[in-house]
N, C-alpha and C positions, 0 to 999 in steps of 0.2 A: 504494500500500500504506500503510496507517495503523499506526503505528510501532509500536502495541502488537497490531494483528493476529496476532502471532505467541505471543501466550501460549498455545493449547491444544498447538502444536506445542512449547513449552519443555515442559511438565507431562508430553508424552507423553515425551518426549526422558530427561527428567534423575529425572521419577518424584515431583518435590516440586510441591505446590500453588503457582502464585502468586501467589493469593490472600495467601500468609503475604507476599508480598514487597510494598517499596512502591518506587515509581519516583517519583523526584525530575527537575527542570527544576536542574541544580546554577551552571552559567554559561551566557554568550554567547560564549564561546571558540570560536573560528575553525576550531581543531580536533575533527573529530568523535569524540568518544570516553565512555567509560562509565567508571563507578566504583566501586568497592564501597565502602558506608559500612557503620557498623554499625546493627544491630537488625533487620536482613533489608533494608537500603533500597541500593537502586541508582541512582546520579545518571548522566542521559546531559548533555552539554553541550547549550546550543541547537543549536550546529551538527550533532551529530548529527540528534536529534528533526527539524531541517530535512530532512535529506539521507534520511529517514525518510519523511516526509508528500511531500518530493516526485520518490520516489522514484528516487533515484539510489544506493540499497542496494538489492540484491538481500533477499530475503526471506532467503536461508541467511547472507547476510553479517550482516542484523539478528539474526538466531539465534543466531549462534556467536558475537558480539560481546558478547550477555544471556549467554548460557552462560558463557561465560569467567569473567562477572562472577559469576553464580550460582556458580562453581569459590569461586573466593574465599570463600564464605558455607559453600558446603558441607563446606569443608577445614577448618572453625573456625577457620582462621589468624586471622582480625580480629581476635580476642581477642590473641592473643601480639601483631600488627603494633600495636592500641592501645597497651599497654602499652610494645613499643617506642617508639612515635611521642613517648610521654608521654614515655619516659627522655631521647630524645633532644632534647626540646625547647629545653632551654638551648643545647645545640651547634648547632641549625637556626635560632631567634631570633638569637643571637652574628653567624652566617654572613650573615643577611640585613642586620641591624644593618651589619656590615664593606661587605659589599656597595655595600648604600646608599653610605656615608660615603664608599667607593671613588670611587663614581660621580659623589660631590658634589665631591669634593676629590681627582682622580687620584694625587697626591703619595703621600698617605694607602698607597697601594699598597705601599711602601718603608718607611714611618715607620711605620705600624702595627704589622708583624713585627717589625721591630730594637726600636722601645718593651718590645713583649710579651718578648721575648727579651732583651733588658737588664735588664728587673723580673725576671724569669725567674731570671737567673744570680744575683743581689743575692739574692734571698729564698734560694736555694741554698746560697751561699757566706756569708747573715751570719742567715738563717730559727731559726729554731728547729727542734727535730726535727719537731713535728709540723706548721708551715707547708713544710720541706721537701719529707713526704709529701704535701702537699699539692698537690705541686707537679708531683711525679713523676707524681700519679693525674692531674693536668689532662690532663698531655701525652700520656700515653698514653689519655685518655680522646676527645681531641683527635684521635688516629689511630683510636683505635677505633671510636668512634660512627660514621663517615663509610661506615667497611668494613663493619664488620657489620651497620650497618643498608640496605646496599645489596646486601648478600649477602642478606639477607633478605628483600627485596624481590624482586630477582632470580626465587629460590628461588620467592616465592608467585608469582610471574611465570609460570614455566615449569608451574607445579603446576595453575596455571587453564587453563592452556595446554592443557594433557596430560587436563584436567577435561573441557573442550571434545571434544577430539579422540575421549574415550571415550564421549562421546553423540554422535556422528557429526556433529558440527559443522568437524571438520576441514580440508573441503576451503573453505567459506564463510569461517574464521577466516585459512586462507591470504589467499584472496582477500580480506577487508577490509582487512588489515593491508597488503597489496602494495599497495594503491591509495591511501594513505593515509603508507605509508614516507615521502613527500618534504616532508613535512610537517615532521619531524623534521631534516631535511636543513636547510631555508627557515628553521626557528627558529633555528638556530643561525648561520644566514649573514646574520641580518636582526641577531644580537644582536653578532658581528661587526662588522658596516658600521657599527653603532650606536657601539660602542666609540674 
């Protein structure tokens, strides 16, 4: 089966041309999976497009896995998820930043919090009113970004999900998702052993 052979089957399905859409090659990531970007464009990984050409998707699992994606587009969500991505930018830059520095200098793990939390208290107890505010917004901006923009996420999650499931892609999106679960499993035990 040739990966994009399923477009008149999408059009009949979901009722939008796909012609308006475009399909991106987005990485060579090992795991097979799709994307929603914006301006109507859907990125699949290499590993997908592989497992596509040589056929080891079913035809409804490539279906419902484009559907899901096409949910995302058709929900308008992309617009609100950009503008969140954009607000959250400085808290997901910071996070990688730490990360990194974690990874260069384990110490770092301990001395980074108690640093940030000692400057923390100092700007509190000798700040000015309006560095105080300032301080209070970090922290709680600090909790909040992480939540809300994962609730969010979530949300468009289930929303594609449920997208899918109402153009009869349902039982194909069970079934790619089950075959593919351990995937999720394996990344997390590989970044584990790595640690």
């Amino acid at each position: 089966m040739a990966g994009f052979a399923v477009t008149d089957e999408l059009e009949a399905r979901t009722g939008l041309a796909m012609s308006d859409f475009r399909f991106y090659s987005v990485s060579h990531s090992i795991e097979p999976n799709a994307h929603s970007l914006g301006g109507h464009s859907i990125g699949l990984t290499g590993a997908f497009i592989t497992l596509c050409e040589g056929d080891e998707l079913t035809e409804d699992q490539v279906l419902a896995a484009i559907t899901h994606e096409v949910g995302h587009h058709a929900g308008g969500a992309l617009r609100f998820s950009a503008v969140l991505t954009w607000l959250a930018l400085p808290y997901w830059t910071t996070a990688f930043l730490v990360r990194e520095a974690v990874e260069w200098k384990p110490w770092l793990r301990l001395a980074l919090p108690a640093a940030l939390a000692a400057a923390g208290v100092v700007l509190l107890l000798h700040g000015s009113t309006l560095v105080r505010v300032a301080v209070i917004l970090a922290v709680v901006a600090l909790i909040a970004v992480p939540v809300l923009a994962g609730a969010w996420s979530q949300r468009e999650e289930f929303s594609a999900d449920e997208y899918a499931v109402d153009h009869d892609c349902g039982p194909g999106l069970r079934s790619y998702l089950r075959q593919f679960e351990h995937l999720d499993v394996a990344a997390h035990e590989v970044g584990d052993t790595a640690g």
